[in-house]
C-alpha positions in Angstrom: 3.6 7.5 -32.0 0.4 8.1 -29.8 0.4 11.2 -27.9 -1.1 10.6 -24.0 -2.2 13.2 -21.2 -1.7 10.7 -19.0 1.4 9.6 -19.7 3.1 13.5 -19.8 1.0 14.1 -16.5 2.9 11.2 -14.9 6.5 12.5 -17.0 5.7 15.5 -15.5 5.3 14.3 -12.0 8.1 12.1 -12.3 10.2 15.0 -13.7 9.1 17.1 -10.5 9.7 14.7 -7.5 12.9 13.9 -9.3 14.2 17.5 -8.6 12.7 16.9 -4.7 15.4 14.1 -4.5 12.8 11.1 -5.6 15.0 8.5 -7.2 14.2 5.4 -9.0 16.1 2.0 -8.0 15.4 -1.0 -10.0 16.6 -4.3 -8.0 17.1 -7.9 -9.0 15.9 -10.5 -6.7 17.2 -13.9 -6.3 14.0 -15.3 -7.4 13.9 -14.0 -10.4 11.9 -10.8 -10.0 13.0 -7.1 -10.6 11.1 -4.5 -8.2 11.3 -0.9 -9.1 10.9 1.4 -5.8 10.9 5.1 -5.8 12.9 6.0 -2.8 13.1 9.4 -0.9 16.0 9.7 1.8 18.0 12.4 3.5 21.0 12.3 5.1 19.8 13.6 8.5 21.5 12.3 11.6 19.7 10.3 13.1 18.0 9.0 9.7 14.8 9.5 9.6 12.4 6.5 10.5 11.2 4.3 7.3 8.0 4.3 5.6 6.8 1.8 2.9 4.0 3.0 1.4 2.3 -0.2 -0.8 -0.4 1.0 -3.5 -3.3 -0.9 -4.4 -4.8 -2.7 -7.9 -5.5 -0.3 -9.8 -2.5 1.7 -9.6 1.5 2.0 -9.3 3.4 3.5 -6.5 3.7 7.3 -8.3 -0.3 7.2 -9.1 -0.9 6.1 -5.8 0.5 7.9 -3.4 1.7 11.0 -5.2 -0.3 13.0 -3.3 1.6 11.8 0.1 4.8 12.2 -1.0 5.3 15.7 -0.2 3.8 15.8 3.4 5.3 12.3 5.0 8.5 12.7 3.6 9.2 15.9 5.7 9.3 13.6 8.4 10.2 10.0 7.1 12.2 8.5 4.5 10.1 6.4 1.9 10.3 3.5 -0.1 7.5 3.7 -2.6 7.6 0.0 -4.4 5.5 -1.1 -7.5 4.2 -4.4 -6.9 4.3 -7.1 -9.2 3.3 -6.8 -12.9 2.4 -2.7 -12.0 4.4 -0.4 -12.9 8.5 -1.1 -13.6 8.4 -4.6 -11.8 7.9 -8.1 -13.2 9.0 -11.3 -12.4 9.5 -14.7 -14.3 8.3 -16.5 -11.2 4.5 -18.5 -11.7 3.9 -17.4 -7.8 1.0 -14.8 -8.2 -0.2 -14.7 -4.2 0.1 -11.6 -2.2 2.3 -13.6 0.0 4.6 -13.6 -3.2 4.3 -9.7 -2.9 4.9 -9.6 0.2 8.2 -11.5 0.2 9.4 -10.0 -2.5 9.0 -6.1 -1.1 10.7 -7.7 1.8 13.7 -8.7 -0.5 13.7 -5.5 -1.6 13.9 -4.1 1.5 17.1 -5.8 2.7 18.6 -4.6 -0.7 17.9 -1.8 0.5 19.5 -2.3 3.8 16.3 -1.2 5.2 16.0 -2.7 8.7 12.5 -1.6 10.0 10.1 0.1 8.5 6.8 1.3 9.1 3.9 0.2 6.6 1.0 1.3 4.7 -1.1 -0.3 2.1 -4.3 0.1 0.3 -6.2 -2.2 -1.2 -4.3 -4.9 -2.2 -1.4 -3.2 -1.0 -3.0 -3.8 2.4 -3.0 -7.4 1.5 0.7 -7.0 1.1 1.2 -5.4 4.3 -1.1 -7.5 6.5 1.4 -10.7 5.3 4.4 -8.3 6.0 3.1 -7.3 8.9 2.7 -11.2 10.0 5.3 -12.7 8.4 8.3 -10.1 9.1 7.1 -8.8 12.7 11.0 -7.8 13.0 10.9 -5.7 10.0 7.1 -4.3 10.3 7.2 -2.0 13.4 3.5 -0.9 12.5 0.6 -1.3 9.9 -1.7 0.9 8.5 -4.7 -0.3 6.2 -6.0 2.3 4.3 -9.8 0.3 2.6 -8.7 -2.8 2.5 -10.9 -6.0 3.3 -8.2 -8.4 4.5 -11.4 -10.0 6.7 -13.4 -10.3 3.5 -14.7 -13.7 2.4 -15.5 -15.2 -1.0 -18.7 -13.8 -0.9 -17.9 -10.6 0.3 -17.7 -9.0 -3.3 -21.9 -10.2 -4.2 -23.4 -6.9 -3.1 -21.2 -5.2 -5.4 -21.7 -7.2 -8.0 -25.3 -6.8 -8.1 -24.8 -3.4 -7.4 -22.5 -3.2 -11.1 -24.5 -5.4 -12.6 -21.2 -7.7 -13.1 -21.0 -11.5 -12.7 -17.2 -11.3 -12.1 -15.5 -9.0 -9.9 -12.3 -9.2 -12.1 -14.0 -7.4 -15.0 -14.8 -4.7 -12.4 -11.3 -4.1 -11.2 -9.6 -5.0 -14.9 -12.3 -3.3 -17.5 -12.1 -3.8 -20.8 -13.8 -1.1 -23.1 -14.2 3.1 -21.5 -18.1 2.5 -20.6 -16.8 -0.3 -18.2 -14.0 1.8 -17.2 -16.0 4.7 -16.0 -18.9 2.4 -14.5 -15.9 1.3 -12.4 -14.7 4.8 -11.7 -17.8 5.4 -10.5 -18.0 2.8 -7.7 -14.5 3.4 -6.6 -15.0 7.1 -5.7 -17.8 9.1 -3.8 -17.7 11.9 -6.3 -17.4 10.8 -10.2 -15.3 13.2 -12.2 -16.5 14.8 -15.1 -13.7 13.8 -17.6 -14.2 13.3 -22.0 -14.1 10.0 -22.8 -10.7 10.4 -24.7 -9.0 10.3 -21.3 -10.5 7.4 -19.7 -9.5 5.6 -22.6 -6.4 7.2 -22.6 -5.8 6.3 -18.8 -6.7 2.5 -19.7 -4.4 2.4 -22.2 -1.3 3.5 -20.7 -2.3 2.2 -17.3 -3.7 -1.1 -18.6 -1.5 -3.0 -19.6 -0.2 -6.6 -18.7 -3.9 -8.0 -18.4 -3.5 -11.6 -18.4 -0.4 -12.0 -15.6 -3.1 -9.0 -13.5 -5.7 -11.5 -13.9 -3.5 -14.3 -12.6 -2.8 -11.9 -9.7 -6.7 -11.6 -8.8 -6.9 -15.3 -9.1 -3.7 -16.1 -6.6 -4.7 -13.7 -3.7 -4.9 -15.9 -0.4 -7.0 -13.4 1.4 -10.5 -14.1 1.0 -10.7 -17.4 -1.1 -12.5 -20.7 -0.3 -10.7 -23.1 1.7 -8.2 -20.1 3.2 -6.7 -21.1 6.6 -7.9 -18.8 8.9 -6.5 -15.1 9.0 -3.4 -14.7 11.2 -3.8 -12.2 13.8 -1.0 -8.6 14.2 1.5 -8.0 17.0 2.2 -4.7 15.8 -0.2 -1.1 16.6 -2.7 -1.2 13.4 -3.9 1.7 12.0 -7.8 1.4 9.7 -8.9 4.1 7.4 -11.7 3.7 5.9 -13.8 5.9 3.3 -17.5 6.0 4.9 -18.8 5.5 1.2 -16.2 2.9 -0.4 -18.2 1.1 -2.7 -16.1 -1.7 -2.8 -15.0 -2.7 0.7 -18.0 -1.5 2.6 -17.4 -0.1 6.4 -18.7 -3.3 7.6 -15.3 -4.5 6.5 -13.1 -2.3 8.4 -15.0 -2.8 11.5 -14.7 -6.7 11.3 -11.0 -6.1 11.1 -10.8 -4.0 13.9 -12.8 -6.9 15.5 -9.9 -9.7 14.3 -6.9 -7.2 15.3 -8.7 -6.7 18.8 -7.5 -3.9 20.9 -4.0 -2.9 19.1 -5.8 -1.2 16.0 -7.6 2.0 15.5 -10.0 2.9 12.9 -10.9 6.3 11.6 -13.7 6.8 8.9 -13.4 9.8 6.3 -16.3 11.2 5.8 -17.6 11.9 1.8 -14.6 9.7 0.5 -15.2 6.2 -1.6 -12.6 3.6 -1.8 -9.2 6.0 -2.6 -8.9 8.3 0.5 -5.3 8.9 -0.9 -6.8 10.8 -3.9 -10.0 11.9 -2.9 -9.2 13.4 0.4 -5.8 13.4 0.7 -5.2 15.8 3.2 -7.5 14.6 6.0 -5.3 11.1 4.9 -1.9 12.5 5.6 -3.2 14.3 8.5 -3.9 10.6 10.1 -0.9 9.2 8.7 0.9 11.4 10.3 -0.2 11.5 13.4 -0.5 7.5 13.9 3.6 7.7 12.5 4.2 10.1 14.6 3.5 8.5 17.4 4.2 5.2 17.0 8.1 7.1 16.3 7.6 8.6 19.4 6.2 5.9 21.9 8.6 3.6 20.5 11.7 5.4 21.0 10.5 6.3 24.7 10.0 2.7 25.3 13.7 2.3 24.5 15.3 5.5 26.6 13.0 3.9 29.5 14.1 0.3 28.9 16.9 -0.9 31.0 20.3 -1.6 29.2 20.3 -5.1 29.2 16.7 -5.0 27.8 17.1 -3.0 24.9 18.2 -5.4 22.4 15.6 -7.6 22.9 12.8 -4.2 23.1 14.2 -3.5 19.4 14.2 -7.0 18.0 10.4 -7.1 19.3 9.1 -3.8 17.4 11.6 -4.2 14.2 14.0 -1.5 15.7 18.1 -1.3 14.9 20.6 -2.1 17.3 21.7 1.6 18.0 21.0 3.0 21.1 20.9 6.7 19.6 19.2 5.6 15.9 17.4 3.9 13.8 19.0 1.2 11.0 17.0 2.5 8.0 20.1 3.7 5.8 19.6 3.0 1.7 
């Protein structure tokens, strides 16, 4: 059997949020897809407001976001899904759009008996949150995108491209020998790690895997592909952070979203930090995440204490809120 680093790192980690009350729920979907979600509540009272935290490509929801578990779930409980064909979840569906994603998260969600929920995605996990955010408007009460081009075009990619040397963006994002690996590595962060090559091939190995049905993924995304209806705009208070050196959704991108959204989003740029703010600089992330979450928690449940009676319900149908006057519907 071959030993990996990376997969006792990720034991390990597992093994640690485990003991912080991380647990692992595995749930079958009517249409024929399981999704594993990690998922971290408390038994507070009121519960604490929801927080669906959506990981990008090149990643599962652990790797992703295991470096904002321990700061936003002080404050929120979290739903930590693998998409599709990462991680734990599969599905013997031939959809492969992040509109799929997107409705099966939700799916997940109400097995969950999650009733609103605030979301954040990166990458392609922002793809899966803008169509949440759309499609579910009573179930998203806000959005964050965290470098994710969900304004891009189909030529939006070219620059980077040249810039790799590539003729096809998926053998940038699904590399297939180390040397491509690291020349990826290296134009998805602002810093390239020193690391042997023994552990980016161990990393592709165990992370790797399911190739063709990822490929079929890339080929099925809606965003950003010819003939695509024009973008939907958001209801909901939107949240951009963007690394000022991603490589592979350049700042342009975040401030033509901001442009679409209009005067209901906010961007902040990192400074030093590529396309993975959630790993490079994960505390200046978390600081923002919490503060946007924060407030959105706050504002909203002013809104309702100033709302009159009679207006209430329709107040919490609007921004994805439960019917109780005193808390929110998020219970697992």
């Amino acid at each position: 059997m071959r030993f990996s680093v990376v997969e006792l790192v990720v034991s390990v980690k597992r093994a640690y949020w485990a003991s912080q009350g991380l647990k692992s729920r595995r749930i079958e979907l009517s249409n024929g897809s399981t999704m594993h979600c990690l998922v971290k509540t408390s038994a507070s009272s009121p519960p604490k407001p929801a927080v669906l935290l959506v990981h990008g490509f090149g990643a599962d929801g652990l790797s992703g976001w295991d470096k904002q578990i321990g700061a936003l779930g002080k404050h929120f409980d979290l739903y930590i899904p693998d998409l599709l064909f990462f991680g734990e979840s599969t599905t013997r569906s031939s959809e492969r759009s992040e509109i799929f994603q997107a409705e099966c998260v939700k799916n997940m969600l109400d097995c969950l008996q999650v009733k609103s929920v605030m979301v954040v995605g990166h990458s392609y996990g922002g793809f899966v949150g803008f169509w949440m955010a759309h499609r579910f408007p009573e179930l998203v009460r806000c959005l964050v995108i965290v470098s994710s081009g969900v304004c891009m075009t189909p030529s939006s990619n070219d620059d980077l491209l040249k810039e790799i040397g590539a003729s096809d963006i998926r053998d940038v994002l699904l590399p297939r020998n180390v040397q491509d690996f690291k020349k990826c590595i290296n134009h998805t962060v602002y810093k390239m790690p020193w690391l042997p090559n023994f552990i980016y091939k161990d990393f592709m190995e165990s992370k790797g895997g399911r190739r063709n049905e990822r490929l079929e993924l890339f080929d099925g995304i809606v965003i950003g592909s010819k003939n695509a209806h024009p973008l939907p705009t958001l209801v909901q208070e939107v949240l951009i952070i963007w690394g000022k050196n991603d490589k592979i959704f350049k700042l342009q991108e975040a401030h033509a979203i901001q442009r679409h959204i209009g005067e209901k989003a906010k961007l902040v740029v990192i400074e030093e930090c590529g396309h993975v703010p959630s790993i490079e600089k994960p505390a200046e992330l978390n600081e923002q995440l919490l503060k946007f979450l924060l407030d959105i928690e706050k504002s909203q449940t002013e809104m309702i204490q100033q709302t009159p009676k009679n207006s209430k319900q329709i107040y919490r149908r609007s921004t994805g809120l439960g019917e109780d006057d005193n808390s929110f519907e998020t219970s697992n």
